[in-house]
C-alpha positions in Angstrom: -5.6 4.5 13.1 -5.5 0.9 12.6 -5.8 -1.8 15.0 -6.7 -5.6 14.8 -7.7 -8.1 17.6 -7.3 -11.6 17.3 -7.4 -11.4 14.1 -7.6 -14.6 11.6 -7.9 -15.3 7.9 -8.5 -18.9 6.9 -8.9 -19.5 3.1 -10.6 -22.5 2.0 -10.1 -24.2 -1.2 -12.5 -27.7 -1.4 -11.6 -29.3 1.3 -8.7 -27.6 2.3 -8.0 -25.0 4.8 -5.1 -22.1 5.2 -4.7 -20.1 7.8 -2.9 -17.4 6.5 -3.2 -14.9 9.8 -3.3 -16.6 13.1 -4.7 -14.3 16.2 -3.2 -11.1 14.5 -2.9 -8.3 17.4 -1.5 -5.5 15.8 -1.9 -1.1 16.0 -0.8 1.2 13.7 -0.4 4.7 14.9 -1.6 7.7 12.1 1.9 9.1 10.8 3.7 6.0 11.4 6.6 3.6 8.7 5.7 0.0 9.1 7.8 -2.6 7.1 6.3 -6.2 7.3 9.0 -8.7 7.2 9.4 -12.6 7.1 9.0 -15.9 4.8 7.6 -16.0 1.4 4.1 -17.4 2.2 4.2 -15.7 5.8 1.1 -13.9 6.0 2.3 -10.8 4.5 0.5 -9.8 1.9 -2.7 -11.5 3.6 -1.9 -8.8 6.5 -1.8 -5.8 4.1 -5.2 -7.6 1.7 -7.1 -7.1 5.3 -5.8 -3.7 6.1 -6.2 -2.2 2.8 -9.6 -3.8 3.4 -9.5 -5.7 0.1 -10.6 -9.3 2.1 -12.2 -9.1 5.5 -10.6 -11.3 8.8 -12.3 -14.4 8.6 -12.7 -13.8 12.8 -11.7 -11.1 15.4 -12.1 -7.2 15.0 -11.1 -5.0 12.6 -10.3 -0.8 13.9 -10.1 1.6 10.6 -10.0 4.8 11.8 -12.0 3.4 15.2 -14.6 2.1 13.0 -15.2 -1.4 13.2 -15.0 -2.6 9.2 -14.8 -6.6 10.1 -18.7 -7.5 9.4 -18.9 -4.4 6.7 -20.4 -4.9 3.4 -18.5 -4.8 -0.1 -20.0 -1.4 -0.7 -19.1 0.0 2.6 -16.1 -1.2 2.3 -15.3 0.2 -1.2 -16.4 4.0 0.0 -13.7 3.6 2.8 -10.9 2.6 0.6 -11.6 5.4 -1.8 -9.5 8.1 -1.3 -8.5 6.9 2.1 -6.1 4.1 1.2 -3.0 4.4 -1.9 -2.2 1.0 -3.0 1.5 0.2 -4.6 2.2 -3.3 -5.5 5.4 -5.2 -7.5 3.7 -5.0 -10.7 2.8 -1.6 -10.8 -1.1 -2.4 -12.3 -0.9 0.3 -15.0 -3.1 0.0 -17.7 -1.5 0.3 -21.3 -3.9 1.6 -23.1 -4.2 4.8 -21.4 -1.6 7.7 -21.4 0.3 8.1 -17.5 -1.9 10.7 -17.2 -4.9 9.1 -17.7 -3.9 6.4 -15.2 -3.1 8.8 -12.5 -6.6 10.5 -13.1 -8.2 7.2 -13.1 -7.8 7.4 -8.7 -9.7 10.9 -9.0 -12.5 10.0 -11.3 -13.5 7.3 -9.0 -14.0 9.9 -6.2 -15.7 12.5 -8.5 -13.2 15.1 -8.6 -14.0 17.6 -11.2 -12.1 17.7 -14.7 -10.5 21.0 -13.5 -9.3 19.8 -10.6 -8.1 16.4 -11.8 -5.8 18.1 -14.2 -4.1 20.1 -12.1 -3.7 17.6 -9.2 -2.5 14.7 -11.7 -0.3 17.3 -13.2 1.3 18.4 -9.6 1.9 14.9 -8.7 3.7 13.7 -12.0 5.9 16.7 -11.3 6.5 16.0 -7.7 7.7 12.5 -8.6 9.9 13.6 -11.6 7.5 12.0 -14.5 5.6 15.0 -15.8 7.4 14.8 -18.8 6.2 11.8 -19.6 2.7 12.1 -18.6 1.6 11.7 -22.5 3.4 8.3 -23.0 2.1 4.8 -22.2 3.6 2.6 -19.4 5.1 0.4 -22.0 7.2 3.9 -23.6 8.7 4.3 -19.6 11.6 2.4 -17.8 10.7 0.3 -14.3 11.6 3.0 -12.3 9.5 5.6 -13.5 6.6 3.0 -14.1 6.7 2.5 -10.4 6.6 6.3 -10.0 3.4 6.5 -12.1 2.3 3.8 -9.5 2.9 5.8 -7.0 1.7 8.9 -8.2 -1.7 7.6 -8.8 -1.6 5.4 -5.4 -1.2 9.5 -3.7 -3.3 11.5 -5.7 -6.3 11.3 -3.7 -4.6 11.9 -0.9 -5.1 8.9 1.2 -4.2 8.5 4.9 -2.3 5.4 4.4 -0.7 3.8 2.0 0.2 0.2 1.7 3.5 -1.0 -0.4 3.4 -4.7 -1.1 7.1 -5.2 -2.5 7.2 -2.2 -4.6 11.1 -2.3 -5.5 10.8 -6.1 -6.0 10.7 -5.5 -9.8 13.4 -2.7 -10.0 17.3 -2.8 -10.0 18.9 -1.4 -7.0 19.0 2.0 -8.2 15.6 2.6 -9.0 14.4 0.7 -5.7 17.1 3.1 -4.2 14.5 5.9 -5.5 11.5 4.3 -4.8 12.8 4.0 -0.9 13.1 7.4 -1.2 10.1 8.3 -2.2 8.3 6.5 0.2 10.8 8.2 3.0 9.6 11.6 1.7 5.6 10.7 2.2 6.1 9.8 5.1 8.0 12.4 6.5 5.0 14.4 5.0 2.3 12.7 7.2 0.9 9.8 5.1 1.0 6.4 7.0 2.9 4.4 5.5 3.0 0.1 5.9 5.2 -2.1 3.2 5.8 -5.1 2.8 9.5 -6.2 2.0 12.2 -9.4 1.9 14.8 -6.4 2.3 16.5 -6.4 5.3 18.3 -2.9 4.0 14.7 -1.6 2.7 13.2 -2.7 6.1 15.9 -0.8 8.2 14.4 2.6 6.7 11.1 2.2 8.5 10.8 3.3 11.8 9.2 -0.1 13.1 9.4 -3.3 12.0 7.1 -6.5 12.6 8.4 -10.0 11.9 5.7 -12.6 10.6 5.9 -16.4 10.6 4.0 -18.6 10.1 0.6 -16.1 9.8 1.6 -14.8 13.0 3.7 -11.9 14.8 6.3 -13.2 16.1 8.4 -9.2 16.5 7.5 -6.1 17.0 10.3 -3.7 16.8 10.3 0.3 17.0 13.7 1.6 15.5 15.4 4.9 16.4 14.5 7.4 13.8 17.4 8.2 11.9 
C-alpha cells in the first residue's frame, strides 16, 4: 500500500540544510499497525508528513497505493488525501467555533457528501466513539479524552484506508490515552491501516510492527506476534 525507496527529505532554511529522512526504504502492507519509534527530532513526524503526503521526499520514490505520488502536484496530491488518509495529531486541530458535529462533517463536506448522508454518517461515528451526546457542544465544553475522540471521529469519517497518528495520547492522562489505544486497536482490527507515531514503549508494544528511527534513518524493523 505504501512503499518508499531511498527516500530523502532535506529542509533548507537560508543557508542551512536538514536532512530529516536519510535513504528511507520502508513498505507498509494494506491492514497493517505500524508504531514509529525513536528520538525527539528523529525523523518521525517528517516520515508520517511524506506519507500522509502533506510534503513530498525531497529525492527517491514515493508508492501510494502503487502510484508514484513523488513528482505529483499540490492538486493531485490534495484529491489523493481526501477521503483516503485520516489524520490524528497531539493537538487534536478542532475548531471552536463550530459545534463537534460540525467538525466531524467538516471531513465530508470536503468530499461532497450530500447533507443527508453527512448527518447520518457524522452521527454513527460520534456514537461509535461514545461522544454523540456531545455532538452539540464546542471542543472547549469536552474533557481531553473525548476531544481526541472527536479527532478521531472526524479523522474516520470518510472512511480512509489509512490513518496516521502523530502522538495522539501525548496530550491525555494515562487513562484516556488508555482509551485512545484502544480505539486505534479496534480500527484496526476493522481493516484501516493504521501508522502512529509514539515515545511509548507500552503504546508501541500494541502495534503489530514496530520501526526504530535515528537519526532520519531506519535503524529497526520489527514484526511482533499479534496478541
Amino acid at each position: 500500500m505504501l512503499k518508499l525507496v531511498n527516500v530523502n527529505k532535506v529542509h533548507q532554511s537560508g543557508d542551512v540544510r536538514t536532512r530529516a529522512l536519510d535513504g528511507i526504504n520502508l513498505e507498509i502492507a494494506a491492514g497493517e499497525y505500524v508504531a514509529v519509534v525513536g528520538p525527539s527530532g528523529c525523523g518521525k513526524s517528517t516520515l508520517l508528513s511524506v506519507l500522509g503526503l502533506l510534503e513530498p521526499p525531497t529525492s527517491g520514490e514515493f508508492l501510494f497505493e502503487a502510484q508514484d505520488v513523488a513528482r505529483c502536484g499540490e492538486g493531485m496530491l490534495t484529491d489523493l488525501r481526501r477521503g483516503r488518509i485520516g489524520f490524528i495529531f497531539q493537538s487534536f486541530n478542532l475548531i471552536d467555533e463550530l459545534t463537534v458535529f460540525e467538525n466531524v462533517e467538516l471531513a465530508l463536506i470536503y468530499t461532497g457528501v450530500p447533507k443527508a448522508e453527512r448527518k447520518e454518517r457524522v452521527d454513527r461515528m460520534l456514537e461509535k466513539l461514545g461522544v454523540g451526546h456531545r455532538s452539540g457542544h464546542r471542543p472547549s465544553q469536552l474533557s481531553g479524552g473525548q476531544q481526541q475522540r472527536v479527532a478521531i471521529a472526524r479523522a474516520l469519517v470518510a472512511k480512509p484506508s489509512v490513518l496516521l497518528a502523530d502522538e495522539p495520547t501525548g496530550n491525555l492522562d494515562t487513562a484516556h490515552g488508555t482509551e485512545v489505544m484502544n480505539i486505534l486497536r479496534d480500527i484496526n482490527a476493522e481493516g484501516t491501516t493504521v501508522v502512529m507515531v509514539t515515545h511509548s514503549p507500552e503504546h508501541a508494544r500494541q502495534a503489530n510492527r514496530v520501526v526504530q528511527m535515528l537519526d532520519g534513518k531506519v535503524v529497526d524493523d520489527l514484526a511482533r506476534a499479534a496478541a
